[in-house]
N, C-alpha and C positions, 0 to 999 in steps of 0.2 A: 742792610736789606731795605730797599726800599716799601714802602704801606701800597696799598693798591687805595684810590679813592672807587667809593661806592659808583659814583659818577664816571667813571673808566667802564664800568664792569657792565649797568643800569642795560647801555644801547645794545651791545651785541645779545645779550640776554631776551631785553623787547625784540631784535630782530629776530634770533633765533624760535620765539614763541609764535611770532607770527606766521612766519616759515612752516610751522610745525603747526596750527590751524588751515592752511592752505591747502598743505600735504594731504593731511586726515582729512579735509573738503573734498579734496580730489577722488578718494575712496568712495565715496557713501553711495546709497544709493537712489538712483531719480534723479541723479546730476546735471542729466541731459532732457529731464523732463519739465517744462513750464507749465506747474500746476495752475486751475483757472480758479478761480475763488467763485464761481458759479455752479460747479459741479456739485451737485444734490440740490440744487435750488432751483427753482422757477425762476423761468428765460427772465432777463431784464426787459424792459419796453422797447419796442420798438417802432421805428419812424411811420408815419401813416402815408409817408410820400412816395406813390408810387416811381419805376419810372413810368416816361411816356410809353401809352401804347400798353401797359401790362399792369395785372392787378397786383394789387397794395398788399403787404403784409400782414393778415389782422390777428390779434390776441386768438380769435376760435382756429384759424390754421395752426398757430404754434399747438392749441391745446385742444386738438378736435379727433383724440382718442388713437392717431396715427406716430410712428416712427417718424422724424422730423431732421433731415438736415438745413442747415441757416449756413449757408456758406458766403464769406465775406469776399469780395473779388472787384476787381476792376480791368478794362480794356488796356492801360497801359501796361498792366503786370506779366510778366513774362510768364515766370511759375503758373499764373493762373491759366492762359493757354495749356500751358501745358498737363495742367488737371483736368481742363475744359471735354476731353474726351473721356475720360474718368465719369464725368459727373453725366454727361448725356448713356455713357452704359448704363449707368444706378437708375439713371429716369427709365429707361429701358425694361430693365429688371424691377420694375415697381419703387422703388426708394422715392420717396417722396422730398425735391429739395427746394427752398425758397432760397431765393440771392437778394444778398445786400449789396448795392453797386457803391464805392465810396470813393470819394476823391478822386472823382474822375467829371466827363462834359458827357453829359444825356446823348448827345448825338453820337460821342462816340461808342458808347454804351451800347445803344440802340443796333447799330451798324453791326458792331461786334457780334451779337445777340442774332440777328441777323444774317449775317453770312457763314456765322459757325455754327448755328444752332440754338438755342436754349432749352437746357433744361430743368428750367425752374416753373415750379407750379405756380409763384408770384414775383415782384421784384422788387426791392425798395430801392428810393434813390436817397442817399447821403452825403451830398457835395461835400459837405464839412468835416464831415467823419464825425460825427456827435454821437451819432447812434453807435458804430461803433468803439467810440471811447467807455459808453455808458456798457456795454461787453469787454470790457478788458481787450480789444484787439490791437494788438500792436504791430503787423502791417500785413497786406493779404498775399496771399488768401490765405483764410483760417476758417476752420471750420466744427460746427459746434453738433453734435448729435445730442438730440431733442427725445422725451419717452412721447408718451399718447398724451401726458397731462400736464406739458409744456416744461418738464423739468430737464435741467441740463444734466446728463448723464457724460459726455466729454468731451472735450476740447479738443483740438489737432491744430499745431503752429506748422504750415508749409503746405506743400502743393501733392495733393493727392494723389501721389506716385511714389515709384522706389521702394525699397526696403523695409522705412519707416515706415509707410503707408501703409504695407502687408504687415508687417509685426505688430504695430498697435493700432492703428484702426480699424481696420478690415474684420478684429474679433472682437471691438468695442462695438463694429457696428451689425457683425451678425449675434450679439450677444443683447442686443435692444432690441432686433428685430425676432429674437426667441430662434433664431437657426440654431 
């Protein structure tokens, strides 16, 4: 009878174990959710650069006693067009939104803003995405609901439609606004 070496037995074992943390990963729950490490905190800083033509983002907007959407967006993103009528209904219906323009050209921005509408009470412009990196965003549009006292109540990765849209934010955001 041949011995087995430990060293035989070691890999499928390691493999097997990993297999079976992946598995039990796949269960849990919030698998699908991208927690923001801002949520219960005061907004992070943000840029004092407008864009052209629109006012600045300032620290008393984020914390000037109002519900607060900060939505991250730019003219080349598709997803965002296609929120873009999303967020002008919520201007509509009182929802108060400031926009962070990032990684994008001010003209195009502008034009955009322009010919579709805007509905943001202010604008920043972030060529660099800095200000967004210093929010944990990792690409747009993303969108943050703000209380009255500039604290981040939650985050949304994607474009403010479908499904997702109506099952978690739509009651995070009429749950800020006390509806």
């Amino acid at each position: 009878m041949a011995k087995l070496s430990p060293l035989m037995i070691a890999p499928p074992l390691i493999f097997a174990g990993i297999g079976l943390m992946f598995f039990l990963g796949l269960g849990r729950d919030g698998k699908d959710r991208l927690d923001s490490m801002f949520e219960g905190k005061p907004a992070p800083a943000m840029t004092d650069v407008a864009l052209t033509g629109y006012d600045p983002i300032t620290p008393e907007l984020l914390a000037g006693g109002e519900v607060t959407l900060v939505n991250f967006w730019a003219s080349w993103c598709p997803p965002c067009r296609a929120e873009h009528p999303v967020l002008l209904q919520m201007q509509k219906d009182g929802v108060r939104i400031v926009g962070v323009n990032f990684k994008d050209q001010a003209g195009n921005a502008v034009k955009y803003l322009t010919d579709d509408g805007n509905p943001f009470a202010a604008v920043a412009f972030d060529p660099a995405g800095r200000t967004a990196i210093d929010w944990g965003v990792t690409g747009p549009p993303e969108t943050f609901i703000l209380d009255g006292d500039g604290t981040v109540v939650f985050k949304f990765v994607g474009p403010l439609v479908g499904s997702d849209y109506q099952q978690r934010f739509v009651p995070k955001l009429n749950e800020a606004l006390g509806r």
